[in-house]
Backbone as a chain_set.jsonl record, in Angstrom:
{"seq": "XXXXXXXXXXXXXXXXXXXXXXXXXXXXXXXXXXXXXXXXXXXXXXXXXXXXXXXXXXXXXXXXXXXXXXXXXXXXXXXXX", "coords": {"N": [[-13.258, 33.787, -6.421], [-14.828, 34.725, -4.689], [-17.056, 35.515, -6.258], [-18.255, 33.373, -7.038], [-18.639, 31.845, -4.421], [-20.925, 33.413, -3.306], [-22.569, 32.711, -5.101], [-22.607, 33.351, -7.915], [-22.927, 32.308, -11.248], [-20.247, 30.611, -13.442], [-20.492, 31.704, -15.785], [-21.156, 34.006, -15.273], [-19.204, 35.025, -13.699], [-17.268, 34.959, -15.843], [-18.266, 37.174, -17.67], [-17.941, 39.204, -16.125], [-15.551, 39.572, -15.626], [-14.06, 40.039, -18.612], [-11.513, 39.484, -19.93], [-10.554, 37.183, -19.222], [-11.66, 33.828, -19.527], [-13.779, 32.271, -20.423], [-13.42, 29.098, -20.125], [-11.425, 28.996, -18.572], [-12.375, 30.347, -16.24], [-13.779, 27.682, -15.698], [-11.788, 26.095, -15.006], [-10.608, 27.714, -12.764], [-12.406, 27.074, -10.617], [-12.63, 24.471, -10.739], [-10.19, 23.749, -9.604], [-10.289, 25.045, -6.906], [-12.585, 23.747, -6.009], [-11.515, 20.919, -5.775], [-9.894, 21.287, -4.32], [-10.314, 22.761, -1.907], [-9.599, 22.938, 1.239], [-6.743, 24.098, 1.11], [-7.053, 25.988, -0.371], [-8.671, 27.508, 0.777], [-7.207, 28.638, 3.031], [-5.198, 29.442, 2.513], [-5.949, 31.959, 0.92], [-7.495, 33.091, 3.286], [-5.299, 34.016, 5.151], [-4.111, 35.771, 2.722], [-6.0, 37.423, 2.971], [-5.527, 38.452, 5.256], [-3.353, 39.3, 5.454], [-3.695, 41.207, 3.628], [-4.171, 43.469, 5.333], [-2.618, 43.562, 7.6], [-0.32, 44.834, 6.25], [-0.44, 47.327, 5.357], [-0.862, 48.284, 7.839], [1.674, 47.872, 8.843], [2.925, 49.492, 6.888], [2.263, 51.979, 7.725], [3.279, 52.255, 10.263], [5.754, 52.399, 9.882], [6.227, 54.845, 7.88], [4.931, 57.246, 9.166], [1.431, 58.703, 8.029], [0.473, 60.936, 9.091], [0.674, 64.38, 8.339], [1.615, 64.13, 5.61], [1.224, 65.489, 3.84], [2.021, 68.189, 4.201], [4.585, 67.383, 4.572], [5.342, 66.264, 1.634], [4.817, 69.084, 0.445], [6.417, 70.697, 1.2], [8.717, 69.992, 0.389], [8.187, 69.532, -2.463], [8.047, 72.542, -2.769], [11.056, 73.184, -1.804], [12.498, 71.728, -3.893], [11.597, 73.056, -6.052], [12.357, 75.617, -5.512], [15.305, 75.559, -5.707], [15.602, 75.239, -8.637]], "CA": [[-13.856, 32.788, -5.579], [-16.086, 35.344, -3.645], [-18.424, 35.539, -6.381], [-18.667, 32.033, -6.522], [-18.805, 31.568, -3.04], [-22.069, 34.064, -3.228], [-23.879, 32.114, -6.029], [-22.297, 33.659, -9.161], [-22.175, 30.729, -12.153], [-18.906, 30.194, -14.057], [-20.966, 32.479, -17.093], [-21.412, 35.55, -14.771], [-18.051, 35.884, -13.6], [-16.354, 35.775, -16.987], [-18.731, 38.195, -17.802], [-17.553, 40.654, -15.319], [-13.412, 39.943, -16.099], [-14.125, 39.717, -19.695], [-10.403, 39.014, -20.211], [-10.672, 35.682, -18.776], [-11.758, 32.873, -20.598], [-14.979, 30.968, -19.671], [-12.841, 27.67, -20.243], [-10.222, 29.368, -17.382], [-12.837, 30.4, -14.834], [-14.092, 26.831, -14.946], [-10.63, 25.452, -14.818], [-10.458, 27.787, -11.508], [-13.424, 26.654, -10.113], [-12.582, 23.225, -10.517], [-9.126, 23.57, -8.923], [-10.941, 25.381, -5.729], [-13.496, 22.456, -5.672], [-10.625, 19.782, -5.198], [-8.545, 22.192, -3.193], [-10.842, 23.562, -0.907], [-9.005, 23.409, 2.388], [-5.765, 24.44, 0.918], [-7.265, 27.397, -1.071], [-9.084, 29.113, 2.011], [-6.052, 28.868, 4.389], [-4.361, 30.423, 1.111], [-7.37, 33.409, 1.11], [-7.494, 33.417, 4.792], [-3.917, 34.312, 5.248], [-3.696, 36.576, 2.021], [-7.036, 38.773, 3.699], [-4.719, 38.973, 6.634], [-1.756, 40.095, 4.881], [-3.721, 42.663, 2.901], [-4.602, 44.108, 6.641], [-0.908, 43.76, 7.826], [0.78, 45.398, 4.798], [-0.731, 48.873, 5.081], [-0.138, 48.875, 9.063], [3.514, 48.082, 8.677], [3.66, 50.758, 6.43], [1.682, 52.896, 8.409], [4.042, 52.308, 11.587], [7.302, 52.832, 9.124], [5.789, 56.256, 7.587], [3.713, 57.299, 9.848], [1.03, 59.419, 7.606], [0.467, 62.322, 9.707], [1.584, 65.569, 8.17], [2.932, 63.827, 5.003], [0.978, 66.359, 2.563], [2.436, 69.192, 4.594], [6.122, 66.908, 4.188], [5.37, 66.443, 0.437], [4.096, 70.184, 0.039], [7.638, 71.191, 1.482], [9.295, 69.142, -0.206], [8.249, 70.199, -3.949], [8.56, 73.733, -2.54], [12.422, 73.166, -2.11], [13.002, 71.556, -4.968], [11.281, 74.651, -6.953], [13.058, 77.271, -5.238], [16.812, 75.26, -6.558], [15.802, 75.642, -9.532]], "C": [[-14.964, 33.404, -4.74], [-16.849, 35.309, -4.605], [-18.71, 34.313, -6.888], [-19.371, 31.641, -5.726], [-20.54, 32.096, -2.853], [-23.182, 33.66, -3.911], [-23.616, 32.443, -7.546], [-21.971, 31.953, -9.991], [-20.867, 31.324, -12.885], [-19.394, 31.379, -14.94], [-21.017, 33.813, -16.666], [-20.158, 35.969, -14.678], [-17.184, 36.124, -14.591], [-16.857, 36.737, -17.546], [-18.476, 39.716, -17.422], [-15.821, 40.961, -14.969], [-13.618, 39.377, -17.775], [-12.63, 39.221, -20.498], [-10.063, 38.132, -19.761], [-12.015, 34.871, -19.457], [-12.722, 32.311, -19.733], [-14.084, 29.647, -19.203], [-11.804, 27.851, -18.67], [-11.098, 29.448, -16.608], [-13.364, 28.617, -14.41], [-13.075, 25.932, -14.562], [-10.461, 26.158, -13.572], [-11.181, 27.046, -10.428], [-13.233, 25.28, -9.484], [-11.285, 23.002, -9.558], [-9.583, 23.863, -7.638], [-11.65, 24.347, -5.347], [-12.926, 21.402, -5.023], [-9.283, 19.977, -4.621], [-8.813, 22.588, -1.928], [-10.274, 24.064, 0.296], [-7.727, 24.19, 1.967], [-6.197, 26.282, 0.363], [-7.809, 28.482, -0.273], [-8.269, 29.039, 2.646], [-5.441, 30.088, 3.074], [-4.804, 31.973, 1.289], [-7.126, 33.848, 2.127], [-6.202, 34.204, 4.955], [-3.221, 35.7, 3.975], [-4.646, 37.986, 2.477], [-6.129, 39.646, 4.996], [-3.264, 39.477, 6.247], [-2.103, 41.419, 4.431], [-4.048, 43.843, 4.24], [-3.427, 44.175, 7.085], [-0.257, 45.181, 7.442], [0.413, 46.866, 5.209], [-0.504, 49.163, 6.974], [0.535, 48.876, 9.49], [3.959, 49.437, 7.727], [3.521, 52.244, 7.229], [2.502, 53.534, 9.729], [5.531, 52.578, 11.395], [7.212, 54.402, 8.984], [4.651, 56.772, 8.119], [2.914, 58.416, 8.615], [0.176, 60.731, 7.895], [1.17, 63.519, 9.026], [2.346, 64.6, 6.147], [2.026, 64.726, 3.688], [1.378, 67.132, 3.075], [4.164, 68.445, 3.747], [6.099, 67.255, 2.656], [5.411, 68.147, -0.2], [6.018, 71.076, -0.016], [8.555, 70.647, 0.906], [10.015, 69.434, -1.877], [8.603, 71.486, -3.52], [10.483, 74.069, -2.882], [13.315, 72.697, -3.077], [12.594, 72.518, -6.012], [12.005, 75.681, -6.736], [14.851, 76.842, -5.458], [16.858, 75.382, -8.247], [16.179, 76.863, -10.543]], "O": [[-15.852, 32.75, -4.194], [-17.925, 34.972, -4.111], [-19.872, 34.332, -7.295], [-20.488, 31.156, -5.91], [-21.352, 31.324, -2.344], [-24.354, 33.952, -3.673], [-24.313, 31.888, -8.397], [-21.291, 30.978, -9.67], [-20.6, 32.523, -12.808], [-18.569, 32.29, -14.868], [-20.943, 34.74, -17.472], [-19.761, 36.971, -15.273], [-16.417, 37.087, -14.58], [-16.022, 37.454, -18.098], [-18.649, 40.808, -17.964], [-15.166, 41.863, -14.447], [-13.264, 38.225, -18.027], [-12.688, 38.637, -21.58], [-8.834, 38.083, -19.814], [-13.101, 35.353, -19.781], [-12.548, 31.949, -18.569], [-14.087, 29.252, -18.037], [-11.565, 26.933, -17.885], [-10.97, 28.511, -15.821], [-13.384, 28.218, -13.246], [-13.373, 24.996, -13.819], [-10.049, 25.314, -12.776], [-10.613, 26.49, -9.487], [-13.477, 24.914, -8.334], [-11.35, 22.076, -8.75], [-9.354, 22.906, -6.897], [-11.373, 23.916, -4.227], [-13.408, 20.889, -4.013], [-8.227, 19.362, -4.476], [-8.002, 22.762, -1.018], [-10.305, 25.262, 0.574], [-7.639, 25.197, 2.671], [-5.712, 27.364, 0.693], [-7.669, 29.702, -0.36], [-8.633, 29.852, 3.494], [-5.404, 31.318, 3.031], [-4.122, 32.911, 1.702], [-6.564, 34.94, 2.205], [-6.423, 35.402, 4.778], [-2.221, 36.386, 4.189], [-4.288, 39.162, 2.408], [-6.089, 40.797, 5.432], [-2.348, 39.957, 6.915], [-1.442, 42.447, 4.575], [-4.134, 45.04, 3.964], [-3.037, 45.324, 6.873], [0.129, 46.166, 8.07], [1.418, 47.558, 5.376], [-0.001, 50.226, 7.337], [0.683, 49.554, 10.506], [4.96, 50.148, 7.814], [4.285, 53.205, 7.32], [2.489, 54.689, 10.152], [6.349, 52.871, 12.267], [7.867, 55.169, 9.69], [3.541, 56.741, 7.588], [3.774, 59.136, 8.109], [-0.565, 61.353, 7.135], [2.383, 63.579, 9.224], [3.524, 64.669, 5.795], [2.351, 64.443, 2.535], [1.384, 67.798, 2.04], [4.703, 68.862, 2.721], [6.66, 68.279, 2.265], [6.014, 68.375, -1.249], [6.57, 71.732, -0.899], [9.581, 71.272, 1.178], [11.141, 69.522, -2.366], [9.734, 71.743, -3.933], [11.024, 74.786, -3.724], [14.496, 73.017, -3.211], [13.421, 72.735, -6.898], [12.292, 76.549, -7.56], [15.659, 77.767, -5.374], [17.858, 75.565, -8.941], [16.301, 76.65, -11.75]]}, "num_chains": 1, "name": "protein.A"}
């Protein structure tokens, strides 16, 4: 839908997911067209999840030090062997 949104036709973007079907992008297209409000709250809310997701993980594992953790890690499992 963003390269839609930007001016891309129906012919460009199957062009650039060649494993999607002309006949499918305009079957998306058309569903977005007579969806509109529903489909950007949808977007809206999935942009804001993909921003979430990584600073819940971030605040679970914090990633400070975790190539030192990892480094020590394989170390001790090498030296049981």
């Amino acid at each position: 839908m963003d390269a839609f949104a930007t001016g891309a036709t129906a012919e460009e973007i199957a062009q650039q997911y060649p494993s999607v079907a002309l006949v499918d992008v305009y079957s998306v297209i058309t569903y977005y067209l007579r969806h509109k409000p529903d489909v950007e709250a949808y977007l809206k809310e999935r942009k804001a999840l993909a921003v979430r997701v990584p600073e819940q993980a971030e605040s679970r594992v914090p990633s400070a030090g975790i190539r030192e953790r990892l480094l020590a890690r394989r170390n001790r499992s090498t030296n049981l062997r």
